[in-house]
Structure formats: structure tokens, C-alpha cells
C-alpha positions in Angstrom: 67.1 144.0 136.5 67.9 140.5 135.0 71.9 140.3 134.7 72.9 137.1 132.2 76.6 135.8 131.6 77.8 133.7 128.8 78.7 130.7 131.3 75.1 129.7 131.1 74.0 131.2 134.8 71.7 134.4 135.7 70.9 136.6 138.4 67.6 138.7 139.5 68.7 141.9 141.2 66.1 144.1 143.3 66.9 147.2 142.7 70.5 146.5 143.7 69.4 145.2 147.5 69.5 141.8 146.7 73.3 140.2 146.7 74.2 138.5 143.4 73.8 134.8 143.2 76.6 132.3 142.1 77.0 131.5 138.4 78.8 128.6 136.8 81.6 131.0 136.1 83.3 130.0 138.7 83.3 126.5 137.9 84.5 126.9 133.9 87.9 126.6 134.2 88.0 123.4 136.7 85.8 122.1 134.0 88.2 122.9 131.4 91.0 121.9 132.6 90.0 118.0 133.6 88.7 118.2 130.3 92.7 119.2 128.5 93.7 116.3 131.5 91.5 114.4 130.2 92.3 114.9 126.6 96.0 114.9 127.9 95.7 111.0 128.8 93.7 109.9 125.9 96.4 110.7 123.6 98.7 109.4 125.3 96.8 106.0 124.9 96.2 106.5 121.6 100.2 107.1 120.7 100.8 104.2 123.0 98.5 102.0 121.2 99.3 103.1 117.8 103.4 102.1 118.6 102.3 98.6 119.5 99.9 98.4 116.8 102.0 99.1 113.8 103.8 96.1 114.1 100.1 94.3 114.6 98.5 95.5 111.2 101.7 94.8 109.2 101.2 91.2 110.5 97.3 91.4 109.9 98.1 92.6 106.7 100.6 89.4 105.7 98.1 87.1 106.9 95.1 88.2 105.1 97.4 87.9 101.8 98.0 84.2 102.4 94.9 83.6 103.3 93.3 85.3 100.0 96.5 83.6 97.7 95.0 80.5 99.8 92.1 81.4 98.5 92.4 82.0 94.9 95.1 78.9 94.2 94.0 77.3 91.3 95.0 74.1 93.3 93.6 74.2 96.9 90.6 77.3 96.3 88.0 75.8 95.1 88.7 72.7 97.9 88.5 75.2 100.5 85.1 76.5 99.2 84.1 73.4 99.5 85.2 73.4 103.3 83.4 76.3 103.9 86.2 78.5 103.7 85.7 82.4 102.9 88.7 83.8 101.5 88.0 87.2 100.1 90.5 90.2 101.3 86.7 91.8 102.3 85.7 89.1 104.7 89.4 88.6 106.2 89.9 92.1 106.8 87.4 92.5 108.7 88.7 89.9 111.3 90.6 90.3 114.0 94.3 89.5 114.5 94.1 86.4 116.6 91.2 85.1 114.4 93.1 85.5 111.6 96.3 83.2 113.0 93.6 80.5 114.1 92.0 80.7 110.2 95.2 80.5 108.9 96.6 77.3 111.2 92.7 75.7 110.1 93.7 75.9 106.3 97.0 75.0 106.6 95.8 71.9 108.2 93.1 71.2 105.5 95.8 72.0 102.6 98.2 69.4 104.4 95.6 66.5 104.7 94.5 67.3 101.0 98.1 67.2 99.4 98.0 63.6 101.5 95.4 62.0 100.0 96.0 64.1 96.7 99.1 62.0 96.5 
């Protein structure tokens, strides 16, 4: 006789004279619960991270509009094209925060040596 639990393990019994072998019954719920543990903690990141980060996007999100009004000034755009700027809200949103600071330092620093010699 073939007996078969839903935890994924089997047994063969002889007629009843052989003793039952071990399933992974028995090892389910130590399974389950590291996995709620585990679940536990990585929630806890994530609402950790999410606190720290809302202040992080709204500044992400102010620098990707200068950079694009930068951008699409009838004054200094189509010098920074010629730069080799990229100023679309596509392109700068995809960047990260600290990319985004140095971007915006590099075309302040080309719009101030323009206005200069603009003079």
C-alpha cells in the first residue's frame, strides 16, 4: 500500500510490517515560519527605505525640472545641445540622485561661463 501526503513526501507500507518513513511534514512549518520572518524583515526595510526616500524623490523630482527648464530655455538650450547636454525629463529620470546633482553643478557651470562671454 502506497500512502502520499500533500507535503510532497511518500511512504511504501508492507502489509503494515514495515514502520512509516519520515515526510517533509514535519519540516513545513519551520519552513514557514523563517519564511513570515523572513517576510517580517523585508518590510521592515522596505518602510524604512521608503521614509528616507520620500524626501529623496521630491528632491530628484526638483532637479530633473531645472534641468529640463535648463533645457528648453530659449536662451541657454540650444547652447547646451551643443555641449552635449541631454535634457529631456525621459533621459533625467532615469538617472540617479547623485548623478543628477553632479549634471546640474556641470550646467550651471557652462550657463555661468556662457552669460560671461555672452556679455
Amino acid at each position: 500500500m502506497e500512502t502520499i501526503d500533500l507535503a510532497g513526501g511518500f511512504t511504501i507500507n508492507n502489509n503494515g510490517s514495515a514502520k512509516p518513513v519520515a515526510t517533509q511534514q514535519e519540516t513545513i512549518p519551520m519552513k514557514i515560519q523563517t519564511k513570515k520572518a523572513e517576510g517580517n524583515l523585508i518590510q521592515k526595510e522596505i518602510v524604512k527605505t521608503m521614509k528616507g526616500d520620500v524626501d529623496n524623490v521630491k528632491v530628484h523630482q526638483e532637479h530633473c525640472l531645472m534641468l529640463s527648464r535648463y533645457g528648453s530655455s530659449p536662451r541657454f538650450g540650444e547652447y547646451l545641445k551643443s555641449l552635449s547636454f541631454v535634457l529631456t525629463p525621459v533621459k533625467l529620470r532615469k538617472l540617479k540622485l547623485e548623478q543628477l546633482e553632479e549634471l546640474l553643478e556641470r550646467v550651471r557651470t557652462s550657463v555661468a561661463n556662457k552669460t560671461v562671454s555672452d556679455i
